[in-house]
N, C-alpha and C positions, 0 to 999 in steps of 0.2 A: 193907740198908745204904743210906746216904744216897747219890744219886748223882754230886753235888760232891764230898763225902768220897772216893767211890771215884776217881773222874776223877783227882782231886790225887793219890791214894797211886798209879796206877798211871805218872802222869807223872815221880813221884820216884824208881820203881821202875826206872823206863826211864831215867831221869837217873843213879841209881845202876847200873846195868848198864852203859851209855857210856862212865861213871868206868871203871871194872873194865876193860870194852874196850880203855881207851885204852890204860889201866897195861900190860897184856899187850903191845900192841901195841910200848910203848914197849920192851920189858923184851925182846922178839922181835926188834927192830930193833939194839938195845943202837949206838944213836948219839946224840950230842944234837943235834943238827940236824933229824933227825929227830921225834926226842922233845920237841925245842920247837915243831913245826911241828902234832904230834898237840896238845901241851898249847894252842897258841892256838885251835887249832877247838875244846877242852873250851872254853874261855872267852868263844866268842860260843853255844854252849850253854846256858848256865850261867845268866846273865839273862834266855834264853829262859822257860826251865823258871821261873824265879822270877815271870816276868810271868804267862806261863798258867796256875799253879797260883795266884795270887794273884786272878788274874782268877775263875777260875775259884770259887773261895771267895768272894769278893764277890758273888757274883751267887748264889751259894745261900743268902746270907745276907742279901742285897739288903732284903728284906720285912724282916726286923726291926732294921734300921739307920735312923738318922736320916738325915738328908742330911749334917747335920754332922759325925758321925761317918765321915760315909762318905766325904767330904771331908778330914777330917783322916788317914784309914787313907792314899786316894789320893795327899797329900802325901808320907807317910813313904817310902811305895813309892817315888813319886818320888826323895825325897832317896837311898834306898838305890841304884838306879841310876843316879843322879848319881856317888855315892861310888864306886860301880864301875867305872861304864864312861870316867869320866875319868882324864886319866895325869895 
């Protein structure tokens, strides 16, 4: 198996298990105070994961991308955690 494929599936794997974690955790706590406090640490997370798996695929695919291309992916990404991470 490719090892950028693998990298990315076990980063979302680990991103999905944190989700799962947290739920528990919330569900254990049964406060929302609490439970808002796990949910914002999911959410500086969360763009984590989307940058390094993203990064992470780029650069395996680096060699048969143009520059433009590769420029244009760079932007979207951008815009997506523009759209995210601004309130």
């Amino acid at each position: 198996m490719d090892k950028a494929a693998m990298s990315m599936a076990l980063l979302r794997l680990l991103s999905g298990s944190l989700e799962i974690t947290a739920a528990l955790v919330m569900i254990r706590f049964n406060d929302v105070q609490k439970a808002l406090v796990v949910n914002s640490m999911l959410a500086l997370v969360g763009p984590m994961i989307l940058i390094s798996t993203t990064a992470i695929g780029l650069v395996g695919i680096s060699d048969k991308l143009s520059p433009v291309k590769f420029l244009w992916i760079t932007v979207g990404v951008g815009c997506l955690l523009i759209g995210i991470l601004r309130k």
